[in-house]
MOPAC internal coordinates of N, CA, C and O (Angstrom, degrees):
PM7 1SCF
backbone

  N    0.0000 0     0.00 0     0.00 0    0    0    0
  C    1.4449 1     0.00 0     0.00 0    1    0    0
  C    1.5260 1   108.91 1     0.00 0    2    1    0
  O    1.2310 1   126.72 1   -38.06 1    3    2    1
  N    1.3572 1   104.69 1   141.94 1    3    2    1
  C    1.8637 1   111.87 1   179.79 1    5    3    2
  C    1.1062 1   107.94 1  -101.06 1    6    5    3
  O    1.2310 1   128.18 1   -35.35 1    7    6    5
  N    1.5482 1   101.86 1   144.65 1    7    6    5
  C    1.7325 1   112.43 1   164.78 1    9    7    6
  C    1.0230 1   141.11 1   -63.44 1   10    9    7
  O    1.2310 1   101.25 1    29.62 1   11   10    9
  N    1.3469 1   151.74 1  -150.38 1   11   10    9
  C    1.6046 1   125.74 1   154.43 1   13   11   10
  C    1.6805 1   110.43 1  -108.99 1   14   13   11
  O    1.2310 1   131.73 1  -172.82 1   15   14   13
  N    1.5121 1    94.95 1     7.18 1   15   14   13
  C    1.7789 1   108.34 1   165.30 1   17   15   14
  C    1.2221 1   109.64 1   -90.09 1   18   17   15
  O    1.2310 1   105.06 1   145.33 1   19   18   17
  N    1.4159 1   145.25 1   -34.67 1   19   18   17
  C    1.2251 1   138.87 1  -160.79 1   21   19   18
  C    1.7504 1   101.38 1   -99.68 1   22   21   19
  O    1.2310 1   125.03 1   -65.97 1   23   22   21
  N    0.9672 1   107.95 1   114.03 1   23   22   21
  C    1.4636 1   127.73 1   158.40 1   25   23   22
  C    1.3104 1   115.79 1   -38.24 1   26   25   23
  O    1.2310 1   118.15 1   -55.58 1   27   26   25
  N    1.3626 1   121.12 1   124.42 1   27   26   25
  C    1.8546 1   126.21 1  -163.39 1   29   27   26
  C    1.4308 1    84.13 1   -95.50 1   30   29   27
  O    1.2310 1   127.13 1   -37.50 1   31   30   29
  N    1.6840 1   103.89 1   142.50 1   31   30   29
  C    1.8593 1   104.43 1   173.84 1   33   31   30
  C    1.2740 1   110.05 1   -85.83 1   34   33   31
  O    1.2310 1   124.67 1   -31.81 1   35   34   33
  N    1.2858 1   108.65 1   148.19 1   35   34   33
  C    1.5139 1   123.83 1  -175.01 1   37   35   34
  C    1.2200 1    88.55 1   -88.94 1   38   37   35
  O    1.2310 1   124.17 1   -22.09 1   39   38   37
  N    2.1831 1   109.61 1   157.91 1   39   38   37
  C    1.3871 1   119.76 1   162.44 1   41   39   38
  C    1.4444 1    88.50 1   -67.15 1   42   41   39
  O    1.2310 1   123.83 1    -7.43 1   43   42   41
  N    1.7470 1   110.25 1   172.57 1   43   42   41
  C    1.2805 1    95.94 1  -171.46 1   45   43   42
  C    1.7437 1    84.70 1  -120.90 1   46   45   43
  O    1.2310 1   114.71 1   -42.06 1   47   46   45
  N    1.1992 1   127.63 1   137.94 1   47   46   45
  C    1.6400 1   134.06 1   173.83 1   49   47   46
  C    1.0290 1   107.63 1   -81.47 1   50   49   47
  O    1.2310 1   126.91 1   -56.80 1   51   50   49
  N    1.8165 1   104.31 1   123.20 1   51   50   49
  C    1.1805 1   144.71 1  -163.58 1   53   51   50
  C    1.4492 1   109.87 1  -115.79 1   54   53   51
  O    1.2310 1   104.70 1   -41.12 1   55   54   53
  N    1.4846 1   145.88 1   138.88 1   55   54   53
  C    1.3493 1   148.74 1   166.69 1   57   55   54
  C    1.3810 1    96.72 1   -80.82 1   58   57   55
  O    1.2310 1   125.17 1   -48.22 1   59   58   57
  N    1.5492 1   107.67 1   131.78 1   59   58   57
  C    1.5069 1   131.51 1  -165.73 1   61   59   58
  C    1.9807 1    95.63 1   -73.48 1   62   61   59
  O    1.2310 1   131.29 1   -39.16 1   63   62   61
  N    0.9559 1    95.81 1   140.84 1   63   62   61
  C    1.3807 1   112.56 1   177.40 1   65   63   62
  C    1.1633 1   120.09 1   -55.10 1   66   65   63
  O    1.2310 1   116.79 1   -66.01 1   67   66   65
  N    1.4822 1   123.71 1   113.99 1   67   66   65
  C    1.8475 1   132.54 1   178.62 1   69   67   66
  C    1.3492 1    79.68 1    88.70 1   70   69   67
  O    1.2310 1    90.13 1  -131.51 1   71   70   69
  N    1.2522 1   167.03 1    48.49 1   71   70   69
  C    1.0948 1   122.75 1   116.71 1   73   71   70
  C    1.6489 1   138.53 1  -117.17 1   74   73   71
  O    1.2310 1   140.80 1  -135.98 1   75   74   73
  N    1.4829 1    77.24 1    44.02 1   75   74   73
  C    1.9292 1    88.68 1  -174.02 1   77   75   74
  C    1.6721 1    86.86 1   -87.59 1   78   77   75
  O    1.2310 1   113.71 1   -28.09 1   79   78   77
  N    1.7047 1   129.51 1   151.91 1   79   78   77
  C    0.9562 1   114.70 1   135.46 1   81   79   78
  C    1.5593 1   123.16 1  -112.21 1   82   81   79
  O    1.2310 1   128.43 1   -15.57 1   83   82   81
  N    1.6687 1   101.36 1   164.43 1   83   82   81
  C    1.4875 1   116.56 1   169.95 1   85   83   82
  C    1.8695 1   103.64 1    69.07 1   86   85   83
  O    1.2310 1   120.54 1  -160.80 1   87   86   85
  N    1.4405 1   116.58 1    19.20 1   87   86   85
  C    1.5108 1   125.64 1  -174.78 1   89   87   86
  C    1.8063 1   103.03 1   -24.23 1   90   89   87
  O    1.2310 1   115.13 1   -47.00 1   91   90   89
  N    1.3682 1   126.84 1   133.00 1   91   90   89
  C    1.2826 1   118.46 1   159.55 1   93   91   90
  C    1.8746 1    98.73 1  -126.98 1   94   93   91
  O    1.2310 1   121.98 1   -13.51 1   95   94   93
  N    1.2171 1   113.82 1   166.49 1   95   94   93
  C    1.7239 1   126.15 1  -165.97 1   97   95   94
  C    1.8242 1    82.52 1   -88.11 1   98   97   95
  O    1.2310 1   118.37 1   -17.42 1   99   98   97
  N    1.3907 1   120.70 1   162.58 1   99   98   97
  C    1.4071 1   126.88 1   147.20 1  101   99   98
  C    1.3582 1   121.61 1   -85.56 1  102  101   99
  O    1.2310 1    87.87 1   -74.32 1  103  102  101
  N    1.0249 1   169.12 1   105.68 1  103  102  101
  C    0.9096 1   168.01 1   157.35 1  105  103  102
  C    1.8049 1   140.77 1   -95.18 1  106  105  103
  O    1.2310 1   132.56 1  -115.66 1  107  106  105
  N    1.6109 1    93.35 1    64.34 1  107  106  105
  C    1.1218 1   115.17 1  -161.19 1  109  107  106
  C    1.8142 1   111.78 1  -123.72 1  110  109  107
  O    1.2310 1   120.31 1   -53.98 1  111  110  109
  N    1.2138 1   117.02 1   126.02 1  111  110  109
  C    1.6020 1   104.43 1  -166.95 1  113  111  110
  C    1.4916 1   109.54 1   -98.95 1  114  113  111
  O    1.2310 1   119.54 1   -74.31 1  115  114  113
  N    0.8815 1   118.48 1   105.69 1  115  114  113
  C    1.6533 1   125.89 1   144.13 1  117  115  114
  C    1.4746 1   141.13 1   -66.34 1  118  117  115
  O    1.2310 1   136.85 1    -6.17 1  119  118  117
  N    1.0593 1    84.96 1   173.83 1  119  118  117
  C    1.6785 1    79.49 1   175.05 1  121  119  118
  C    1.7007 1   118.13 1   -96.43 1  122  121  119
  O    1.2310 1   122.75 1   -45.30 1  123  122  121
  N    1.2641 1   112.33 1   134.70 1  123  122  121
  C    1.8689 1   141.23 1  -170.02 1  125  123  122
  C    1.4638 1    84.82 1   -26.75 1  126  125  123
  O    1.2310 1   118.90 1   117.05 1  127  126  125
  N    1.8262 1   119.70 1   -62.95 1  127  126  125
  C    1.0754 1   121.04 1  -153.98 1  129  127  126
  C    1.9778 1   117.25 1   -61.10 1  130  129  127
  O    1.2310 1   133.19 1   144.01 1  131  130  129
  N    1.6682 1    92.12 1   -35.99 1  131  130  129
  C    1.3675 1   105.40 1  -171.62 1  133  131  130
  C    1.6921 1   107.60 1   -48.29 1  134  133  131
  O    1.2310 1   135.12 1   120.89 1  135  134  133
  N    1.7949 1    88.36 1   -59.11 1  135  134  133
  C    1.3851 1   104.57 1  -174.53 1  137  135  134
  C    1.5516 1   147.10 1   -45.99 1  138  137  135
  O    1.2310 1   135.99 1   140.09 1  139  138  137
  N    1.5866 1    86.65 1   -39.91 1  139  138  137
  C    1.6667 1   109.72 1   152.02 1  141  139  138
  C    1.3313 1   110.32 1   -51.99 1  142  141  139
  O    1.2310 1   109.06 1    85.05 1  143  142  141
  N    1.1679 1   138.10 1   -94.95 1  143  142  141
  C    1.6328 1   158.99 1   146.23 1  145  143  142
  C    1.7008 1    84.54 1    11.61 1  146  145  143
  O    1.2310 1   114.99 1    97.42 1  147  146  145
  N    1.1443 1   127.10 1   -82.58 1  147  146  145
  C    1.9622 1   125.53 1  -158.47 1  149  147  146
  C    1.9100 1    86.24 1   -54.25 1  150  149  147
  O    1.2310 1   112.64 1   118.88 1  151  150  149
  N    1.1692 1   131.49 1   -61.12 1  151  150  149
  C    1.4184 1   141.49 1  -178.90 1  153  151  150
  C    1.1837 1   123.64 1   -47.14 1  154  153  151
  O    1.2310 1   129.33 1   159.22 1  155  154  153
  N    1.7169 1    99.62 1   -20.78 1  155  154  153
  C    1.9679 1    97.42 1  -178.43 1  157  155  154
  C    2.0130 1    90.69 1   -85.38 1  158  157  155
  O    1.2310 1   124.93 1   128.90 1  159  158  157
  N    1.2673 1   108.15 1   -51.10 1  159  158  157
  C    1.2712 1   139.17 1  -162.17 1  161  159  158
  C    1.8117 1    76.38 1   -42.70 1  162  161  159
  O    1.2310 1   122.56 1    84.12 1  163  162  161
  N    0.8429 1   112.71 1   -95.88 1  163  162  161
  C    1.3958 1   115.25 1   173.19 1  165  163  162
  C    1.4763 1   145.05 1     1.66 1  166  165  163
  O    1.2310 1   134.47 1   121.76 1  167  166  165
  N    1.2412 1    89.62 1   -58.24 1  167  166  165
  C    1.5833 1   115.53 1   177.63 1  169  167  166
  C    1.7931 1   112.08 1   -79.75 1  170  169  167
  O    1.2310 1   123.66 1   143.21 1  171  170  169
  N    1.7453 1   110.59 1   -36.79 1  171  170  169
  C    1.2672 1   100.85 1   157.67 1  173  171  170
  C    1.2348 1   124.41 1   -96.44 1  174  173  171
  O    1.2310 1   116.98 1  -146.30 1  175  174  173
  N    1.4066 1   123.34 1    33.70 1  175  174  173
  C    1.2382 1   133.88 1   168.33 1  177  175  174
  C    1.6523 1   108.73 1   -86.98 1  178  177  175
  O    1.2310 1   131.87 1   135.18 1  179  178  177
  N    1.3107 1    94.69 1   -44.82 1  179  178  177
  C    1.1244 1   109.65 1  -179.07 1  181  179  178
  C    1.6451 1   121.50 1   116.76 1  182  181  179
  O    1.2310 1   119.09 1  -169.22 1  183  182  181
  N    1.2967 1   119.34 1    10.78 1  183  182  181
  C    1.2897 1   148.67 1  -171.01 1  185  183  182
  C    1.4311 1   124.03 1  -100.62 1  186  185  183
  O    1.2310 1   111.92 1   -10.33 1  187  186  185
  N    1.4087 1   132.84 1   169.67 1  187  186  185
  C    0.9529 1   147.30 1   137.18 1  189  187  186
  C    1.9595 1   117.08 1   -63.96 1  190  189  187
  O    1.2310 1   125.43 1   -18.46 1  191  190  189
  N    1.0439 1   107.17 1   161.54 1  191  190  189
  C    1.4438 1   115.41 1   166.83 1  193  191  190
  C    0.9857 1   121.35 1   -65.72 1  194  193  191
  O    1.2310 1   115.71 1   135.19 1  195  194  193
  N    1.0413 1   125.76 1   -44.81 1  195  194  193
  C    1.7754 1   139.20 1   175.95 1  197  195  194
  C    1.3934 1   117.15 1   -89.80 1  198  197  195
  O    1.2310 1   113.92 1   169.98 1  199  198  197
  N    1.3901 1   129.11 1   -10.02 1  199  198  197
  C    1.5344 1   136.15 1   147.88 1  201  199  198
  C    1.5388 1   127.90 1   -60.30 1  202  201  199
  O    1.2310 1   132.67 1   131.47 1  203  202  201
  N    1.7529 1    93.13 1   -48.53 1  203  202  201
  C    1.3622 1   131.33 1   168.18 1  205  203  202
  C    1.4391 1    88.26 1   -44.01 1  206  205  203
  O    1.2310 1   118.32 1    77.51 1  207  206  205
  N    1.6863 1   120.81 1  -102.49 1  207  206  205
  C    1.2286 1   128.95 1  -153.57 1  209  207  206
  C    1.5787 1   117.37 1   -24.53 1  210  209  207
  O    1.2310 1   127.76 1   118.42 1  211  210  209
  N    1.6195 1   102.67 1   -61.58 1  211  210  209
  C    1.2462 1   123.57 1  -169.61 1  213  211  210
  C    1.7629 1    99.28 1   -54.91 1  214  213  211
  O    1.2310 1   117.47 1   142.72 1  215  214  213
  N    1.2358 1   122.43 1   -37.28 1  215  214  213
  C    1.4088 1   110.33 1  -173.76 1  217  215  214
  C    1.4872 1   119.63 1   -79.54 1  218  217  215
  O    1.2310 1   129.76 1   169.27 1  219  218  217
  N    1.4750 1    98.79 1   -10.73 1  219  218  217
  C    1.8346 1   120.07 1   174.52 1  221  219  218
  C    1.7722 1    93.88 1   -66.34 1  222  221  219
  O    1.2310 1   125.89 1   123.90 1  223  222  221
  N    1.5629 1   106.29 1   -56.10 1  223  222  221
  C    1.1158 1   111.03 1  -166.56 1  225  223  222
  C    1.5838 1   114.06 1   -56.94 1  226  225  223
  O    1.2310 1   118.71 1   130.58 1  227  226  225
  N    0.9661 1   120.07 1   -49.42 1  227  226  225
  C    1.4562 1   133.88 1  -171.06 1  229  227  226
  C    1.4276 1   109.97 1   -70.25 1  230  229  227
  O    1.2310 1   111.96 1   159.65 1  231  230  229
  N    1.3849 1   132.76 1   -20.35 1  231  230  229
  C    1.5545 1   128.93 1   176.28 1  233  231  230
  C    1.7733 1   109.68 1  -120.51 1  234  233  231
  O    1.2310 1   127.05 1  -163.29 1  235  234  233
  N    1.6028 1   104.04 1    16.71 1  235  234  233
  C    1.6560 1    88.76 1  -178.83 1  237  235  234
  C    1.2516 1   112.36 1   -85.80 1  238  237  235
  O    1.2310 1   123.54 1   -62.79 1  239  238  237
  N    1.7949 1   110.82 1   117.21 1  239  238  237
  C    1.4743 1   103.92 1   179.04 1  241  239  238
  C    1.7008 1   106.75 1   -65.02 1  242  241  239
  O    1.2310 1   130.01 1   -19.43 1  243  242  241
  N    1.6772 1    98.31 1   160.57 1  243  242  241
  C    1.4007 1   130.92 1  -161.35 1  245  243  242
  C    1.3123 1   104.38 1  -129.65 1  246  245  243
  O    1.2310 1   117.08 1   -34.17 1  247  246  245
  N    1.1235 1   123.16 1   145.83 1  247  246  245
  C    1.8693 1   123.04 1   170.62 1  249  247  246
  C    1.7313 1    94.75 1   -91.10 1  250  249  247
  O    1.2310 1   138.62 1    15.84 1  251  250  249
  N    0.9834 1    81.50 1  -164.16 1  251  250  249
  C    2.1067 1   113.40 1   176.26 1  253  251  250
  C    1.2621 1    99.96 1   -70.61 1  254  253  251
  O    1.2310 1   109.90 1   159.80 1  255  254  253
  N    1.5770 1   136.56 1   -20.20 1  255  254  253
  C    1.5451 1   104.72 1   168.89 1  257  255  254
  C    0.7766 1    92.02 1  -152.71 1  258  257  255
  O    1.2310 1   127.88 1   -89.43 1  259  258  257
  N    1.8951 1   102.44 1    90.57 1  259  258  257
  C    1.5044 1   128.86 1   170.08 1  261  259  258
  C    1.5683 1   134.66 1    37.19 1  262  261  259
  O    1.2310 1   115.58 1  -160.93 1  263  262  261
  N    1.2449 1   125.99 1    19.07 1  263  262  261
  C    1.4472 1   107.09 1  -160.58 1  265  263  262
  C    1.8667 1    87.84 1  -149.02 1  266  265  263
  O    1.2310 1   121.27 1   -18.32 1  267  266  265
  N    1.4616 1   115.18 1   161.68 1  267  266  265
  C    1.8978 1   127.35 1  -167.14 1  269  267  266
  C    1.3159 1    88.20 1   -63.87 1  270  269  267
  O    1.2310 1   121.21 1   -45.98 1  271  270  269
  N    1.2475 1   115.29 1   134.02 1  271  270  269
  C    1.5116 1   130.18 1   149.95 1  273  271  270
  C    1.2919 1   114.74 1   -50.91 1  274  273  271
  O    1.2310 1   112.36 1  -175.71 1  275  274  273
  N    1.2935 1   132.02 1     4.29 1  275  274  273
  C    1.6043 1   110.39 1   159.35 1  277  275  274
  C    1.5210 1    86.98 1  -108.35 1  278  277  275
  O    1.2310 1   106.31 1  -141.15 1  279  278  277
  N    1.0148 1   143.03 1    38.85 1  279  278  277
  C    1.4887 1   131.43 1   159.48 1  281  279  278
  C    1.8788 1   113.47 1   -91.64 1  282  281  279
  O    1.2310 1   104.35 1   -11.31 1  283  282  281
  N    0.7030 1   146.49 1   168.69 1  283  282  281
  C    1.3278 1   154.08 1  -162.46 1  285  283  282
  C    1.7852 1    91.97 1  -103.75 1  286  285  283
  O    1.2310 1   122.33 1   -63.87 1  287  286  285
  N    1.6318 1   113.15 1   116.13 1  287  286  285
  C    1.2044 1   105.53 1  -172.76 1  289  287  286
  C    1.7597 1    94.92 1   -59.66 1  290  289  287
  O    1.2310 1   142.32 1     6.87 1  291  290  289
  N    1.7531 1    74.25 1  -173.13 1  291  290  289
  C    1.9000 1   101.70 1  -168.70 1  293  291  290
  C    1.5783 1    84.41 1   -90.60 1  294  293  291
  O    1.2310 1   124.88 1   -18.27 1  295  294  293
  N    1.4359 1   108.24 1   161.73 1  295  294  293
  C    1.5676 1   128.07 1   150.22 1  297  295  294
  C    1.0470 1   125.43 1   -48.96 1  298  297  295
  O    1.2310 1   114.36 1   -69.64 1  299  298  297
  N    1.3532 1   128.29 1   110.36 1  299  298  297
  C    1.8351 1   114.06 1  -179.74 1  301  299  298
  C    1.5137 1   113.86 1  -110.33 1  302  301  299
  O    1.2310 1   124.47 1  -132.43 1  303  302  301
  N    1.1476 1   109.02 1    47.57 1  303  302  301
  C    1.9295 1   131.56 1  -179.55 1  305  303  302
  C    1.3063 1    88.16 1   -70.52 1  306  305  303
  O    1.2310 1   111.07 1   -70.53 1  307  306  305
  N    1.3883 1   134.41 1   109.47 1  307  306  305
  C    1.5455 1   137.71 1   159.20 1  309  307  306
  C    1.3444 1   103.22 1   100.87 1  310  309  307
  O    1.2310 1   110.55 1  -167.55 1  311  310  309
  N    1.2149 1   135.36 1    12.45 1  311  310  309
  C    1.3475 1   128.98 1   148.83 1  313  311  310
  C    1.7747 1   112.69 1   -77.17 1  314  313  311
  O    1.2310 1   123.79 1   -18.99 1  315  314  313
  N    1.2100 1   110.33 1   161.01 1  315  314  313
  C    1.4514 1   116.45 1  -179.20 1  317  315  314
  C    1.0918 1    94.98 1  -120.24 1  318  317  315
  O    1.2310 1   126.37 1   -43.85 1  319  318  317
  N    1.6947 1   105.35 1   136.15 1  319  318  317
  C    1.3750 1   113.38 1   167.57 1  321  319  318
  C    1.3708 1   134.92 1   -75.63 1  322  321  319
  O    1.2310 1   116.75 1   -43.32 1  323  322  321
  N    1.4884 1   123.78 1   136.68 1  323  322  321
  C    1.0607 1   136.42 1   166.02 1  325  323  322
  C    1.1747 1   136.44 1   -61.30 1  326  325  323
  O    1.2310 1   109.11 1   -78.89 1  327  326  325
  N    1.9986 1   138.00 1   101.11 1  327  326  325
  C    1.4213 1   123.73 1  -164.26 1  329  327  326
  C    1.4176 1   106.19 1   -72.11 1  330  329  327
  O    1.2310 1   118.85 1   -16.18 1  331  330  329
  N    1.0955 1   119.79 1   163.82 1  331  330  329
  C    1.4880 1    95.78 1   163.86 1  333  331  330
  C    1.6338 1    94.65 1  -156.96 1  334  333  331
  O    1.2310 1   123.39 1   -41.42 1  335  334  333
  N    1.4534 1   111.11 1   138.58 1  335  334  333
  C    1.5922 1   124.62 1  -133.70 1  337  335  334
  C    1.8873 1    80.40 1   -98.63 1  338  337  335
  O    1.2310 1   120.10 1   180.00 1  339  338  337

């Protein structure tokens, strides 16, 4: 029996089998510490790692030229400006 301190475990949501397409591996190295931390995030999400990611992927807002608003915009040397009435 649980307390009302201990956190009840979630099933954790899984993508149903065969229906990923075109699957590729990540293969990108971070750091031990990061990885833990993206993995806890995860796990009380209620997810997998690779469910996780993909759902990072799918809701990260973007500005007007493509990339996270805490990123340092792009250069717009040779763009033309837009009036806008």
């Amino acid at each position: 029996m649980s307390t009302a301190e201990e956190p009840r475990e979630r099933r954790v949501q899984r993508r149903e089998r065969g229906t990923m397409i075109n699957p590729k591996p990540l293969t990108y190295m971070v750091s031990g510490a990061v990885k833990e931390r993206f993995e806890a995030i995860a796990k009380r999400s209620g997810m997998t790692g690779a469910l996780f990611f993909e759902a990072i992927v799918e809701h990260l807002e973007l500005t007007d030229q493509g990339i996270p608003p805490w990123v340092p915009p792009l250069d717009r040397d040779g763009e033309l400006p837009i009036d806008t009435a």
